[in-house]
C-alpha positions as CSV (number, residue, x, y, z in Angstrom):
1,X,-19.0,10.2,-44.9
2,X,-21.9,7.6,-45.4
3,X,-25.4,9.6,-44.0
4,X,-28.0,7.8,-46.2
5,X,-30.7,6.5,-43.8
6,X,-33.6,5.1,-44.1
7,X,-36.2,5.3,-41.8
8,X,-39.5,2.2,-41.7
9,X,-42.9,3.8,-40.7
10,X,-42.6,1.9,-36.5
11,X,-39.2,3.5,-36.5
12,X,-40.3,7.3,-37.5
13,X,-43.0,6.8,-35.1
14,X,-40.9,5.7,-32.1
15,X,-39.0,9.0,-32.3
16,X,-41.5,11.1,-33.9
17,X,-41.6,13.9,-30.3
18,X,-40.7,17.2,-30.2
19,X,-37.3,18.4,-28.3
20,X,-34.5,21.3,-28.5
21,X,-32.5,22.2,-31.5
22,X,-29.5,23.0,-28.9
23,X,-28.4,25.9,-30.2
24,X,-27.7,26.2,-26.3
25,X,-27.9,24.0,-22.9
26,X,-29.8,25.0,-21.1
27,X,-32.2,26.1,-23.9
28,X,-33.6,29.2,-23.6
29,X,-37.1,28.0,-22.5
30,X,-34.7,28.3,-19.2
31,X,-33.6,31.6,-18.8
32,X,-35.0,33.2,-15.5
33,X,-35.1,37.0,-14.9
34,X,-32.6,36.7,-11.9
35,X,-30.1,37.0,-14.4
36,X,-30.2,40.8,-14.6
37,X,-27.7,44.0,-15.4
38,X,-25.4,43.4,-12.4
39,X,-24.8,39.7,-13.1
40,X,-24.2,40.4,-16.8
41,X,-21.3,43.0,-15.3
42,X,-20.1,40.4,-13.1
43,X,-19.7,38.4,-15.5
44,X,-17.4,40.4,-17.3
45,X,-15.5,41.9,-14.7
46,X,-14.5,38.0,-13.8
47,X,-13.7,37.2,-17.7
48,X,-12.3,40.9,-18.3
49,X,-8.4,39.8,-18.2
50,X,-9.2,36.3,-20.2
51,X,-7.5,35.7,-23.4
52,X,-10.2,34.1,-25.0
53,X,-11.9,35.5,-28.5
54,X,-15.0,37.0,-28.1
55,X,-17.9,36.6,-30.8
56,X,-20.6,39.7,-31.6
57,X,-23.9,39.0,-32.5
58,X,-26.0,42.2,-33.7
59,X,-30.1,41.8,-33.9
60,X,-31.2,44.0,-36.7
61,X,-34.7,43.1,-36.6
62,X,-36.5,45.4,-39.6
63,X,-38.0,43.7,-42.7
64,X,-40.4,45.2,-45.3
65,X,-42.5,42.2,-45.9
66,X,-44.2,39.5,-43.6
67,X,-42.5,35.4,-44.6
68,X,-45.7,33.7,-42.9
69,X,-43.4,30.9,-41.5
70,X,-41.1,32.9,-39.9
71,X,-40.8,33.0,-35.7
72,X,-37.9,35.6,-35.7
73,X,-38.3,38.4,-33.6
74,X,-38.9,41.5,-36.1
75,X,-40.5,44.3,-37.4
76,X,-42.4,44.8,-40.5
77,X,-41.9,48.1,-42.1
78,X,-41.3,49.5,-45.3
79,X,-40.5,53.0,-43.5
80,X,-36.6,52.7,-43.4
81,X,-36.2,55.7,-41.5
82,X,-37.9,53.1,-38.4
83,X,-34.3,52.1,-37.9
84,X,-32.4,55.5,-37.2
85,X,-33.7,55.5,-33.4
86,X,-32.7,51.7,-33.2
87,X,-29.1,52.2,-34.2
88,X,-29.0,55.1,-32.1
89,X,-29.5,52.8,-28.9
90,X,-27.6,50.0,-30.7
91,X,-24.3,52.1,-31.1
92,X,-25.1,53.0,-27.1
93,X,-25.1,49.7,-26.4
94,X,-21.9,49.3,-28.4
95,X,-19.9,51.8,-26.2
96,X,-21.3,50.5,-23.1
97,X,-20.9,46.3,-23.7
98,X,-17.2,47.6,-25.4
99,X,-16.2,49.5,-22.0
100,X,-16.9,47.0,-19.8
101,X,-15.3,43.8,-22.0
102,X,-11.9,46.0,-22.2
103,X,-9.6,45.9,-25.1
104,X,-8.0,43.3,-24.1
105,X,-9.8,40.6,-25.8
106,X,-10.0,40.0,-29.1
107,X,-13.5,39.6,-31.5
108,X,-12.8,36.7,-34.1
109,X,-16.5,35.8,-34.7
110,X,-19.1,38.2,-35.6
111,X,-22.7,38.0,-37.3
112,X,-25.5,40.2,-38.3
113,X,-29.2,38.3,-38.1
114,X,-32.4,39.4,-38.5
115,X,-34.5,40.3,-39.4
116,X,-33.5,41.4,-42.5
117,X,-30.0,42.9,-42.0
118,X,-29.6,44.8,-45.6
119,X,-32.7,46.8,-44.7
120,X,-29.9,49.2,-43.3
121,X,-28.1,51.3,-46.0
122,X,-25.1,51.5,-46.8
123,X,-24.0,54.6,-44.9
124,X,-25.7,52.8,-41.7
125,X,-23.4,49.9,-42.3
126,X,-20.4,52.7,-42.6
127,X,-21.3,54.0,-39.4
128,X,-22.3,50.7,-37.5
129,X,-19.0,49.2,-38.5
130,X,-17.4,52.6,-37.6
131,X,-18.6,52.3,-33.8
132,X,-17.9,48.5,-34.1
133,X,-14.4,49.2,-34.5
134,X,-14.0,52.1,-32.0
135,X,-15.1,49.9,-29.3
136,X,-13.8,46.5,-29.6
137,X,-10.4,44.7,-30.7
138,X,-11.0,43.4,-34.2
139,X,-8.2,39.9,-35.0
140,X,-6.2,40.1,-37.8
141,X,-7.7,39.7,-40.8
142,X,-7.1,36.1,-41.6
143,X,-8.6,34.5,-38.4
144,X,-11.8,36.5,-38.5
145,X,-14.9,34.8,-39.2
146,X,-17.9,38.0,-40.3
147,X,-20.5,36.4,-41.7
148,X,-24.2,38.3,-42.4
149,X,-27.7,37.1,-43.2
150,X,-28.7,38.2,-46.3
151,X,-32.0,38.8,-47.9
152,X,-31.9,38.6,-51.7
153,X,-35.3,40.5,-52.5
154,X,-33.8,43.4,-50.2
155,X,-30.0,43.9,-50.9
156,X,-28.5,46.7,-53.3
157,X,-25.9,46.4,-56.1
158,X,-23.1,48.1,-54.1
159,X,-24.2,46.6,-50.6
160,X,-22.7,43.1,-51.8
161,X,-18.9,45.1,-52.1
162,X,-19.6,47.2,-49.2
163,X,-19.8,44.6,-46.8
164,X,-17.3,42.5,-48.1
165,X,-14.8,45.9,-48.1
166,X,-16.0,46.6,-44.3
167,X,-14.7,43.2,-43.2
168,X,-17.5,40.5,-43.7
169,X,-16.2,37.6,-45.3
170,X,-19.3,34.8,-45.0
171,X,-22.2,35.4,-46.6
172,X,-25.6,34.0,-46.3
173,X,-28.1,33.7,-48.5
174,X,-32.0,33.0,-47.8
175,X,-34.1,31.5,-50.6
176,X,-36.3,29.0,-48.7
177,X,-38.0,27.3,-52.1
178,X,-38.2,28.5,-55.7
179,X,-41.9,26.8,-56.2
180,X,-44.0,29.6,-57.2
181,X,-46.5,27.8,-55.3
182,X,-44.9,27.5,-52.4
183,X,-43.4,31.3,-52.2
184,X,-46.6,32.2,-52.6
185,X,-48.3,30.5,-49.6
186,X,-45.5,31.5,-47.4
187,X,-45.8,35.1,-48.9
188,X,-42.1,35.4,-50.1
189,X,-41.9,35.7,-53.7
190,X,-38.6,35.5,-54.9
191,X,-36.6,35.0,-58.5
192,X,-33.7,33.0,-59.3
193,X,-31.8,35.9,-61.1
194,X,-32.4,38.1,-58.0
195,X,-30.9,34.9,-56.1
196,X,-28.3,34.1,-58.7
197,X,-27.3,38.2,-59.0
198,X,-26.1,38.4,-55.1
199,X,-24.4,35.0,-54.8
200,X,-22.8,35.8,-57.9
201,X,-22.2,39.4,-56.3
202,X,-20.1,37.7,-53.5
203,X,-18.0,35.4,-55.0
204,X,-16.8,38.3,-57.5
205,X,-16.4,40.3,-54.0
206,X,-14.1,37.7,-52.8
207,X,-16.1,36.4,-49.8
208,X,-14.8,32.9,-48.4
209,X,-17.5,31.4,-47.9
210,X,-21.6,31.5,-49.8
211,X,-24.2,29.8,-48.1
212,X,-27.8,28.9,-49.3
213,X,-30.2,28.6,-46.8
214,X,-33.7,26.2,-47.5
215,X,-36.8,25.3,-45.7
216,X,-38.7,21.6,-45.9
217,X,-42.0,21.0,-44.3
218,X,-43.6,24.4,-45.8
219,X,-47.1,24.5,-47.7
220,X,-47.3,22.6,-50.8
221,X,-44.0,20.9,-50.5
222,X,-43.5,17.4,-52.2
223,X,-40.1,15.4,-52.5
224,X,-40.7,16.3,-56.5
225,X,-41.0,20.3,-56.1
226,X,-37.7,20.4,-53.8
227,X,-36.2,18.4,-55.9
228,X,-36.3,20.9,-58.7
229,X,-35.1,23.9,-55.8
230,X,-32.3,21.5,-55.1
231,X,-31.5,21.3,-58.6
232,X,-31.5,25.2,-59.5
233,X,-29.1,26.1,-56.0
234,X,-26.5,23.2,-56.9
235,X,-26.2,25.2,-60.5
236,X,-24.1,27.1,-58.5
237,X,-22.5,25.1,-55.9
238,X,-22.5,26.9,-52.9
239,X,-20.1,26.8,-50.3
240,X,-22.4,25.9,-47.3
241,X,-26.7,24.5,-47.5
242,X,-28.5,24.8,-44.7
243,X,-31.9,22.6,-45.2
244,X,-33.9,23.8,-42.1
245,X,-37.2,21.9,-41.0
246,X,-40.3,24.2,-40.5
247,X,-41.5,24.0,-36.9
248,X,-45.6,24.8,-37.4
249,X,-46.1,26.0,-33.7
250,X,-49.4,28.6,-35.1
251,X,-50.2,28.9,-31.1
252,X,-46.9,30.6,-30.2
253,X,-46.2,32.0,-34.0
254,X,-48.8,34.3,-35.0
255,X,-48.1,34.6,-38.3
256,X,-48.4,31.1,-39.1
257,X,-51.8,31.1,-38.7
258,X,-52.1,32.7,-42.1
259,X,-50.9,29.1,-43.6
260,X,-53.4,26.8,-44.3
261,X,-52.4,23.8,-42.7
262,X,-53.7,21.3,-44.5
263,X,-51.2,22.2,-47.4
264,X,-48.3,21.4,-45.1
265,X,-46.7,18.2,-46.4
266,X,-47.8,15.4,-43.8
267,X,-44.8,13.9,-41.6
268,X,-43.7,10.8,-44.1
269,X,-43.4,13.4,-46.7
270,X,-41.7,15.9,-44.9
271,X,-39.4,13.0,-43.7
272,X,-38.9,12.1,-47.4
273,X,-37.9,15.4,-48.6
274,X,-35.1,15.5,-47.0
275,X,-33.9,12.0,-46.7
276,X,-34.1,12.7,-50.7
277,X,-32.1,16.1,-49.4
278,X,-29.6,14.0,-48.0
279,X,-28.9,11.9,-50.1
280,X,-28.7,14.1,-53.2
281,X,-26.9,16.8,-51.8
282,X,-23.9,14.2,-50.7
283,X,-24.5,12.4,-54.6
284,X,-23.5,15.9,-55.5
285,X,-20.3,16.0,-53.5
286,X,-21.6,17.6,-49.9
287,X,-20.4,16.9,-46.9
288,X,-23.6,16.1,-43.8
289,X,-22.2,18.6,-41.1
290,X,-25.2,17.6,-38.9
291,X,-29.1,18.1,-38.5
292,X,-29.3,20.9,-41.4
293,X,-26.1,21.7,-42.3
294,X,-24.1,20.4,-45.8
295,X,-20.8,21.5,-46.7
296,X,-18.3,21.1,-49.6
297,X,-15.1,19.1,-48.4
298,X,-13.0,22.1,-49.0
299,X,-14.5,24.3,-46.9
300,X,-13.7,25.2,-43.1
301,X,-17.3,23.7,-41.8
302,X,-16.3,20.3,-43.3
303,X,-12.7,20.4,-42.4
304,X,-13.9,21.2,-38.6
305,X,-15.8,17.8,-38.5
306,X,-13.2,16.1,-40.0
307,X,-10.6,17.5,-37.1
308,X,-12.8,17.4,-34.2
309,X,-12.9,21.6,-33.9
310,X,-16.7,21.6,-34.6
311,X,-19.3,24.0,-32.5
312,X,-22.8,24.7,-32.1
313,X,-24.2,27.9,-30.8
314,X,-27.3,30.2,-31.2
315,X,-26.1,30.5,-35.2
316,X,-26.3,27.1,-35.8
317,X,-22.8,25.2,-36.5
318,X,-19.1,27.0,-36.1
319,X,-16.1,26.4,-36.9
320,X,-14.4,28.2,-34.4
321,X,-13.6,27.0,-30.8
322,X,-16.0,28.1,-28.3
323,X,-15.6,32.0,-27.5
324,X,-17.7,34.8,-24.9
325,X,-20.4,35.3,-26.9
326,X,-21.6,39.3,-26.9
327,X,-25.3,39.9,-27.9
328,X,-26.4,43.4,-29.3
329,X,-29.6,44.9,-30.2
330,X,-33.2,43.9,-28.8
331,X,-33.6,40.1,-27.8
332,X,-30.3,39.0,-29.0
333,X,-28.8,36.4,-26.9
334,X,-24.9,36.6,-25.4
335,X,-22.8,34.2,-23.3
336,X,-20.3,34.9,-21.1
337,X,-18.3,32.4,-18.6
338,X,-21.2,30.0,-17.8
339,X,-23.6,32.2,-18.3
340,X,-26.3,33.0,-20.8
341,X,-28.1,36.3,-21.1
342,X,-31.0,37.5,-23.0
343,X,-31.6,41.3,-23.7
344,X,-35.0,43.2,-24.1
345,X,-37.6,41.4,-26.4
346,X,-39.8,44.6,-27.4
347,X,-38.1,47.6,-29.0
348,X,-39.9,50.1,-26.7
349,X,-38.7,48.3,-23.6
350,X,-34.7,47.8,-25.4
351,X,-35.1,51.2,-26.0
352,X,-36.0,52.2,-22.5
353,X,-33.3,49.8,-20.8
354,X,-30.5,51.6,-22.9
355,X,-31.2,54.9,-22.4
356,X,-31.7,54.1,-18.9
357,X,-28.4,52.4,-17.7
358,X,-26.5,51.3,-21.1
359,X,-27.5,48.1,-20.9
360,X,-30.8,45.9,-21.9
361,X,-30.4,42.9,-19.7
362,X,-33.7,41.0,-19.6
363,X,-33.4,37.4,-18.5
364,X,-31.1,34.4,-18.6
365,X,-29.6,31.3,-16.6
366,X,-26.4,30.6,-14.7
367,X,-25.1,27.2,-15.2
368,X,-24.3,24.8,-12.6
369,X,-22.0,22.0,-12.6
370,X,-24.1,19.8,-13.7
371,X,-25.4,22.1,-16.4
372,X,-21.9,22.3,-17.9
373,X,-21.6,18.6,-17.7
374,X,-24.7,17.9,-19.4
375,X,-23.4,21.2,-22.1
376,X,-20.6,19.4,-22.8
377,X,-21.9,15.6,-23.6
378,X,-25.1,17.1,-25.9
379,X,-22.3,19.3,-27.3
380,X,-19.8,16.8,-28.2
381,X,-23.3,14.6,-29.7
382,X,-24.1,17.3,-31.9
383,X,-20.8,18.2,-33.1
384,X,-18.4,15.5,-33.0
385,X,-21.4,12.4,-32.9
386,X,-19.5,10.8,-30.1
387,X,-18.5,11.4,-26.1
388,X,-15.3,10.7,-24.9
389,X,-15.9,9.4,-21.2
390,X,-12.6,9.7,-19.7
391,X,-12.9,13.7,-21.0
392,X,-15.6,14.2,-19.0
393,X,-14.8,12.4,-15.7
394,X,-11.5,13.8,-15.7
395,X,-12.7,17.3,-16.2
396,X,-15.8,17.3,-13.7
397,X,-13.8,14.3,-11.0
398,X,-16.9,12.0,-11.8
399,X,-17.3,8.4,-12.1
400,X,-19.4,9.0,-16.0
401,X,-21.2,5.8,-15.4
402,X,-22.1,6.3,-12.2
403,X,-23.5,9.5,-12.5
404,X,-25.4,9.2,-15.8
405,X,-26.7,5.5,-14.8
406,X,-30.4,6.5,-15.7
407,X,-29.5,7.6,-18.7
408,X,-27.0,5.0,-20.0
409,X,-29.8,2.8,-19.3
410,X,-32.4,4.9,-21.5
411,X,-29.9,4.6,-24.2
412,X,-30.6,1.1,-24.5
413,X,-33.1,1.1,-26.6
414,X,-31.4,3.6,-29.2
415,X,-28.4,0.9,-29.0
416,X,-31.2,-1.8,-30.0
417,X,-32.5,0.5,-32.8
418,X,-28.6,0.6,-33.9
419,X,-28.6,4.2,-33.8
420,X,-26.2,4.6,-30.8
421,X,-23.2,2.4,-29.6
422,X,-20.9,2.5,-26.0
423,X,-18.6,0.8,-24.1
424,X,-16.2,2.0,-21.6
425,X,-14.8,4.5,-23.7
426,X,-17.2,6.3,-25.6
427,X,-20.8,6.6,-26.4
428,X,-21.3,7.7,-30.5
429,X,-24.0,7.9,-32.9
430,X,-23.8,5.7,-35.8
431,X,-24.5,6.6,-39.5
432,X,-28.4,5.3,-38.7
433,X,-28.3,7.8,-36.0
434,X,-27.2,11.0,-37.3
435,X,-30.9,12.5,-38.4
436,X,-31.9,12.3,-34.6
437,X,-28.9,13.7,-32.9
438,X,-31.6,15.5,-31.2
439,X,-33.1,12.6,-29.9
440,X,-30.1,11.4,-28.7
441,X,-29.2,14.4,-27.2
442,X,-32.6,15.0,-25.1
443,X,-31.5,12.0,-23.2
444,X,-28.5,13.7,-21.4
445,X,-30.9,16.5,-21.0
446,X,-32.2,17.0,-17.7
447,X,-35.3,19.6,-18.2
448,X,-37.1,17.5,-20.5
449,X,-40.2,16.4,-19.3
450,X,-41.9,13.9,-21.1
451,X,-45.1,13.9,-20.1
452,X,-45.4,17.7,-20.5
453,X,-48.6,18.3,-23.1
454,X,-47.7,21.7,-23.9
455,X,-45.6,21.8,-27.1
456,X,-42.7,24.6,-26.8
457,X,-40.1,22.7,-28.9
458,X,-40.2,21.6,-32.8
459,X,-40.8,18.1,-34.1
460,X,-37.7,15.9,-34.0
461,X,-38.2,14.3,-37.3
């Protein structure tokens, strides 16, 4: 699969804007508070007696140290007693979101963010899992997909077993960049052998898949100093790399305004690091999934893009077909039917909602038919790199080209650039394209507004 691109200076500045990672359409810079507890249940009285797999996303948003790049929702603690009253309202929520989804579906999918999940110990896991299980239909073993986010500096020698004894069989490790200089302007100081010790942990554990998760763009970044970070994770080949770009938004962020921003890499460099990512991360037998995903041939992510099966949803790429999506724990995000929803963002006020009806319903956005059109097209971009047009004016009875004529027409000039092609059959990005799929996407997109000076998205590039 040829990625290698190479980008002159007119070109990065052409598309140099800031748009949507599409983790969802509509993006979440969408989600309304008419969406509240009573459309959530309506929701999934109508999808109650559907046979379709649901996926669980738990928010377990402790950590006991402050990353100064990071824009998850969390809390900094090093009192690990702060999470008993959370997991108390957590396995509430549980017994609630379980009764009303039935036992009738079945969960194939589930993840645990952060946060820093491992924070919890091992006889919270027990128990978590415990309630997990007493309240949803867990698949067979074989076509589950439990993956967790794991913390290296913050993970015990028996948690590594635990979890993979409990059911989790994806793991994922966060590293970000093994320059002392650069760990130590982001304020995450982090070893090899404590790197090394979990992901060799796993694979003794038997887990299917081992991912290694990096960031380009940070302070004091160069093509050089990656390079060597590269060249230290692919001693051990794993499974899966995600190469995330750092979104320096210090004005929604607050704690990126500890970073000194003139020691973030400027955006040539930034564009260089991982064009050298690319590149050397295919040279070593990767696989380009998509804007920051790599995978070995072997493994289910690659094998999805090969078949067509690929998805995209709030965890980045999945291999699964798209399932309801349940969201536990304070700001965690859930999808069910067309519809997303968003719970509680502050712990006191996802405390307060649980106690108070079983449910933390805060916001999010019911999707029209237009919405699921425009769903469908960015999501069949992102995953597959190409649209089928008689798929979609089949399933939504629409003449594709006369509906989207405004935006055929502002593909033209990505079709000049050579990064998009179409004809009566199919629009799809070409090998020149595949670093902007997210300007391609944004052009199917109808809530961008272009002219809009406040910045609420990350760069493209």
């Amino acid at each position: 699969m040829n990625t290698m691109i190479n980008f002159d200076s007119a070109m990065i500045k052409k598309y140099d804007c800031h748009g949507p990672r599409y983790t969802s359409y509509p993006t979440a810079v969408e989600f309304n508070a008419e969406v509240s507890n009573d459309v959530y249940i309506d929701e999934l009285d109508t999808s109650r007696q559907s046979s379709k797999p649901l996926s669980l996303y738990f928010h377990i948003p402790f950590c006991q140290s402050l990353c100064f790049y990071c824009a998850c929702a969390k809390i900094i603690t090093k009192k690990h007693e702060r999470s008993i009253p959370y997991l108390e309202r957590v396995y509430k929520e549980i017994q609630h979101q379980g009764a009303l989804v039935g036992s009738r579906r079945v969960v194939e999918q589930l993840h645990f963010g952060g946060g820093t999940p491992t924070f919890l110990s091992d006889e919270q896991f027990k128990v978590l899992f415990d309630n997990i299980r007493e309240n949803f239909t867990l698949a067979p073993v074989e076509q589950r997909e439990f993956s967790i986010e794991i913390d290296p500096r913050a993970v015990r020698a028996s948690t590594i077993p635990l979890l993979r004894e409990l059911g989790f069989n994806r793991i994922s490790l966060g590293v970000q960049d093994f320059d002392a200089k650069v760990q130590k302007a982001v304020n995450r100081i982090q070893s090899v052998e404590q790197t090394f010790d979990v992901l060799d942990a796993a694979r003794a554990a038997g887990y299917k898949s081992v991912s290694v998760d990096l960031i380009y763009g940070l302070p004091c970044q160069t093509v050089a100093s990656f390079k060597k970070t590269l060249d230290i994770v692919l001693q051990k080949m794993p499974d899966r790399m995600s190469i995330y770009s750092y979104a320096h938004m210090p004005d929604k962020v607050r704690s990126q305004r500890t970073l000194n921003a003139d020691d973030l890499p400027d955006p040539a460099t930034k564009l260089a690091i991982f064009e050298m990512t690319v590149n050397y991360l295919q040279k070593a037998g990767y696989v380009y999934i998509g804007m920051d995903h790599f995978a070995l041939p072997t493994d289910e992510l690659a094998l999805a893009k090969q078949n067509g099966t690929l998805q995209r949803n709030f965890q980045g790429y999945s291999t699964h077909a798209d399932t309801d999506l349940i969201g536990i724990g304070m700001t965690s995000i859930g999808k069910v039917n067309d519809c997303f929803i968003q719970n509680q963002h502050t712990e006191e006020a996802y405390f307060d909602a649980i106690e108070d009806t079983g449910l933390a319903v805060r916001r999010g956005y019911k999707l029209s038919k237009d919405d699921c059109m425009r769903r469908d097209i960015i999501q069949a971009l992102m995953c597959q790199n190409k649209v089928i047009i008689a798929d979609v004016s089949s399933k939504y009875q629409i003449n594709f080209f006369d509906y989207f004529e405004k935006e055929m027409t502002n593909l033209l000039s990505m079709v000049e650039d050579k990064l998009v092609t179409f004809n009566d059959k199919e629009i799809k990005v070409t090998n020149a394209g595949q670093l902007l799929l997210r300007n391609v996407a944004m052009i199917f997109d109808a809530y961008i507004k272009p002219k809009n000076d406040k910045v609420i998205f990350s760069s493209t590039i």
